[in-house]
C-alpha positions in Angstrom: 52.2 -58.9 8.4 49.6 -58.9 11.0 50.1 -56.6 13.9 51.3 -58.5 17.2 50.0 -56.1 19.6 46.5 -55.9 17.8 45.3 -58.9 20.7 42.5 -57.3 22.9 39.4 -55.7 20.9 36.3 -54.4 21.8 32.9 -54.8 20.0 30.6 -52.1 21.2 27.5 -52.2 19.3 24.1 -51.4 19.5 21.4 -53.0 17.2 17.3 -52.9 16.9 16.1 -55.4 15.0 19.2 -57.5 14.6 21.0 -56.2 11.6 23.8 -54.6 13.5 24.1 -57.9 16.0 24.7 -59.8 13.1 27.4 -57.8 11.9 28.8 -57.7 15.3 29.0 -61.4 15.3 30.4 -61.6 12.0 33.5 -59.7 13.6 33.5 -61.4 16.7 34.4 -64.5 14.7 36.6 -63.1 12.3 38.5 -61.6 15.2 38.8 -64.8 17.1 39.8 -66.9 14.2 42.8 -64.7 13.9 43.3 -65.4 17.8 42.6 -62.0 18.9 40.5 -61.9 22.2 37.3 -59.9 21.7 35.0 -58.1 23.8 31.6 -58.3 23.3 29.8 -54.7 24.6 25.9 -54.8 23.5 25.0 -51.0 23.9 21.4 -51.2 26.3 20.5 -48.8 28.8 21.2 -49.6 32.2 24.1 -51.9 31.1 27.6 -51.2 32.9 30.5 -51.7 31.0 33.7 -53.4 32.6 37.1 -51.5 32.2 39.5 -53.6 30.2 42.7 -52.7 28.3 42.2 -53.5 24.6 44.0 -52.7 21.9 41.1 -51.5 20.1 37.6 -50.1 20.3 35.4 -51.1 17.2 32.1 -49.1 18.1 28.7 -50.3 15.5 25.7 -48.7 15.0 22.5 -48.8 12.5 22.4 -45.7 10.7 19.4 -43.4 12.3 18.1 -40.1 10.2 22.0 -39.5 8.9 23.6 -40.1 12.6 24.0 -42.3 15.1 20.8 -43.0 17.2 20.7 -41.3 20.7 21.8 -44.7 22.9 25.4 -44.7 21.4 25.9 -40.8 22.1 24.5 -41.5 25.6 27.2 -44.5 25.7 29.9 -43.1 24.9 29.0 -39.9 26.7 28.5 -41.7 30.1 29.9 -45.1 29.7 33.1 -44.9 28.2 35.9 -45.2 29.8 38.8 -42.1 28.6 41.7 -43.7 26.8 44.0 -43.1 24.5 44.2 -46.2 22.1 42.7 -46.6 18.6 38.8 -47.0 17.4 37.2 -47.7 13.8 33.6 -46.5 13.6 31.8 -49.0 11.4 27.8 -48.0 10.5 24.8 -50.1 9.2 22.4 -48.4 6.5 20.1 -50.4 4.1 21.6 -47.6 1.0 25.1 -47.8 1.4 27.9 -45.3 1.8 26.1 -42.0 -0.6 24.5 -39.0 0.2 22.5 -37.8 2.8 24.4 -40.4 5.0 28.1 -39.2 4.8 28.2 -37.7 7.4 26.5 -40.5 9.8 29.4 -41.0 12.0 30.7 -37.7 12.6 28.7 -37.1 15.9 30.1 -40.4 17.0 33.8 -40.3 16.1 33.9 -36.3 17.7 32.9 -37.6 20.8 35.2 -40.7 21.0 37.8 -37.9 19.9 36.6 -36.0 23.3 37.5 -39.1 25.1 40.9 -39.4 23.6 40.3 -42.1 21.4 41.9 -42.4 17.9 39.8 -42.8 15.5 41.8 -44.6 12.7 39.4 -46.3 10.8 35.2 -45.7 9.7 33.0 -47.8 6.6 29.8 -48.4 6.1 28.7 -51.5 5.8 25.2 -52.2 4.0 22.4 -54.7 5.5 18.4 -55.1 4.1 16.8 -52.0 5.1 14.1 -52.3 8.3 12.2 -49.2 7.2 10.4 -46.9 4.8 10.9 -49.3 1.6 12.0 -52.7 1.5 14.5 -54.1 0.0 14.1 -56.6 -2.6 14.6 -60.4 -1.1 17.1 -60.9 -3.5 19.2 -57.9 -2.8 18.7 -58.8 0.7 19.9 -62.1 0.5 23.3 -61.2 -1.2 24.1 -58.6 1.8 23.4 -61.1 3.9 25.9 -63.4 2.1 28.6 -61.0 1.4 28.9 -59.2 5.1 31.7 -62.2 5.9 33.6 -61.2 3.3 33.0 -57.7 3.8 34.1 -57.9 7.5 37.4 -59.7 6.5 38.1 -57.0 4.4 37.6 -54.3 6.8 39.8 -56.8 9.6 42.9 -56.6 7.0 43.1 -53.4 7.0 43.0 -52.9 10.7 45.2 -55.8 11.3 47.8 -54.1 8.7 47.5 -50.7 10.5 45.5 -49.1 7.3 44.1 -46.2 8.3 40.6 -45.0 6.9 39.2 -41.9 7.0 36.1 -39.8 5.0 35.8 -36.3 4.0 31.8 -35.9 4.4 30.1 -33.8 2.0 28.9 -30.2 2.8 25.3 -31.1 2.3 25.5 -33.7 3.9 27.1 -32.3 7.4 23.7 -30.3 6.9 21.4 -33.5 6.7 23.6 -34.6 9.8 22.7 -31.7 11.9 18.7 -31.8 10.7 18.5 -35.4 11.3 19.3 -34.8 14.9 15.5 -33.6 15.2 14.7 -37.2 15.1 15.1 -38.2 17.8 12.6 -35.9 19.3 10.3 -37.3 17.0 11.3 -40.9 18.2 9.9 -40.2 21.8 6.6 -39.6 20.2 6.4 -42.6 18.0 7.4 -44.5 21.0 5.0 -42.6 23.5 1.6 -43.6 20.4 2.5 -47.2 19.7 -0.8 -49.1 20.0 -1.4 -52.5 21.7 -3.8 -54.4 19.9 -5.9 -57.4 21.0 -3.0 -60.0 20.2 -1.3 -59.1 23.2 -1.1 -61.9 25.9 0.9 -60.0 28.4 4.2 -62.3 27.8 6.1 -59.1 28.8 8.5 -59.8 25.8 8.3 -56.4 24.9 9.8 -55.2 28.5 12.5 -57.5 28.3 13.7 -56.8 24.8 13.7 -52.6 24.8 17.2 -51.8 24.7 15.6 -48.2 25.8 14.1 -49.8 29.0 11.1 -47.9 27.7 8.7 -50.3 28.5 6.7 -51.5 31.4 4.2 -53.8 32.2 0.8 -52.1 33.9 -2.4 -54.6 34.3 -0.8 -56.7 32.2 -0.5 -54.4 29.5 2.8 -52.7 27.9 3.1 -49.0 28.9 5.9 -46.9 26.8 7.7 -44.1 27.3 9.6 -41.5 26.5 13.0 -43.1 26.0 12.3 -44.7 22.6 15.0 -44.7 20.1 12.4 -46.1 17.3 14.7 -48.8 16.4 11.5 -50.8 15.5 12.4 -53.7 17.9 9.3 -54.4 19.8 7.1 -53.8 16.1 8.9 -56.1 14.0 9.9 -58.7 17.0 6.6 -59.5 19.1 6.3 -63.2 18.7 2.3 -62.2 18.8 2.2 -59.4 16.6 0.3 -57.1 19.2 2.4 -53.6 18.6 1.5 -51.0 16.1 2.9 -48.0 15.0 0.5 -45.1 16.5 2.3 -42.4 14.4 4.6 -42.3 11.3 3.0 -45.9 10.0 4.3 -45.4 6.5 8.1 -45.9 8.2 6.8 -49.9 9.1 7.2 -52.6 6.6 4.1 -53.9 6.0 5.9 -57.3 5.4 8.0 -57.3 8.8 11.8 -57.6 9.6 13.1 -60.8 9.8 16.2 -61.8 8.9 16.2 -65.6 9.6 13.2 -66.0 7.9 14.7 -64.1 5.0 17.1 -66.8 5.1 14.8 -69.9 5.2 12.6 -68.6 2.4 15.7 -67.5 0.0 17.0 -70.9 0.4 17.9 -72.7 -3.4 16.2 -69.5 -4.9 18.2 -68.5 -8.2 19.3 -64.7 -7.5 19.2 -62.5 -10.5 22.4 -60.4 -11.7 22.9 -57.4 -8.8 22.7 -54.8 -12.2 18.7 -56.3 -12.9 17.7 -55.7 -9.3 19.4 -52.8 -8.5 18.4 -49.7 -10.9 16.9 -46.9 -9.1 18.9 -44.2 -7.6 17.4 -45.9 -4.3 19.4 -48.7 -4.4 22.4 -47.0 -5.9 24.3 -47.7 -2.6 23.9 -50.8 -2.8 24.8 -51.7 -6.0 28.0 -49.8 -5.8 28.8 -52.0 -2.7 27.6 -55.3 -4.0 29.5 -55.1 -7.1 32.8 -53.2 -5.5 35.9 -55.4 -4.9 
């Protein structure tokens, strides 16, 4: 039986290039189907959060170098109101729940814990990775399909009162604390990114930082030091103008786009999960496309 005081819950999230928005949405509307009211929080700098009393916090976040990226520390740092009701700390990777990423919402759930909040449930949930190596369109397309299932799952549980939480591994508590140099190496990726002749000064750039780390200057975008290289201005100028100045081998040279992933997958027979899956790299993923 579902619990009838679950009613009120917020969806505090924070996505780059649209992986995490989608899995925010996929809640949001699983949630309300059930008649539960839901708050939508986007996670941007600069945005102020209203103080409501839900039943539950659901915090998302892509997974950045084994932790959380800087924005949602800053968030829940600054922004969040203290209370003492439940949370469930669900993270986006393109390689699933393994190691070096066990340990990915530690940082997150310790400081909600600071705040008073419960933290009662935390998953991983995998989407087509956005960086380093890309995931093969017909992987992709099946994370794609199977996050509305996967999202009912995890709203069972937490409308049954399940409560889920990991042991991380040593090793990777290690990788945790490592991959916190990161983000001093994401200020300088965001400080080199190059502006190439494509740019028409459409400022799409500016509006769409969820950093606020860019600016317009004789028409030109200016960045910088506040980037959290989510990859959002890269992959989403509608011109193609921005370039990565430093650590270019982290782009896809194909781009990120998950509708158009969509459109071009469409009536494309998928091959068994086992044929496209078989390096260790994609171990994740296999594991959670072919789990229950």
């Amino acid at each position: 039986m579902e619990n009838p005081n679950f009613s009120k819950v917020r969806i505090a999230y924070f996505s780059g290039t649209g992986s995490t928005s989608r899995v925010a949405t996929a809640f949001e509307r699983e949630l309300a189907g059930r008649g539960v009211s839901v708050l939508m929080s986007e996670i941007r700098a600069g945005f102020p959060l209203s103080e409501d009393n839900e039943d539950l916090l659901l915090l998302l976040f892509p997974v950045h170098a084994f932790n959380a990226p800087e924005i949602v520390y800053n968030w829940i740092d600054r922004t969040l109101y203290e209370k003492s009701i439940s949370a469930a700390v669900i993270s986006v990777s393109g390689g699933g729940e393994l190691s070096p990423n066990t340990a990915c919402r530690l940082n997150s759930i310790h400081r909600l814990e600071k705040k008073g909040y419960s933290v009662v449930y935390e998953k991983m949930l995998v989407m087509p990775s956005n960086c380093f190596v890309k995931t093969d369109d017909r992987l992709a397309i099946r994370l794609l399909r199977v996050l509305p299932s996967k999202v009912k799952c995890i709203t069972d549980d937490l409308m049954r009162g399940v409560v889920h939480r990991t042991t991380p591994k040593f090793i990777d508590r290690v990788f945790s604390r490592v991959g916190e140099f990161e983000k001093r190496g994401a200020k300088a990726f965001g400080e080199n990114i190059q502006v190439n002749n494509n740019c028409n000064a459409c400022g799409w750039c500016k509006r769409s930082c969820p950093a606020n780390n860019i600016s317009m200057l004789n028409n030109r975008p200016m960045f910088g030091v506040e980037c959290l290289l989510c990859l959002k201005c890269i992959y989403g100028c509608p011109n193609k103008a921005l370039e990565a100045g430093t650590l270019k081998f982290t782009i896809l040279k194909e781009g990120y786009d998950l509708n158009a992933l969509e459109k071009r997958m469409e009536g494309v027979e998928l091959a068994p999960v086992e044929d496209l899956a078989k390096s260790y790299l994609w171990k994740g993923v296999k594991k959670y496309l072919l789990e229950d």
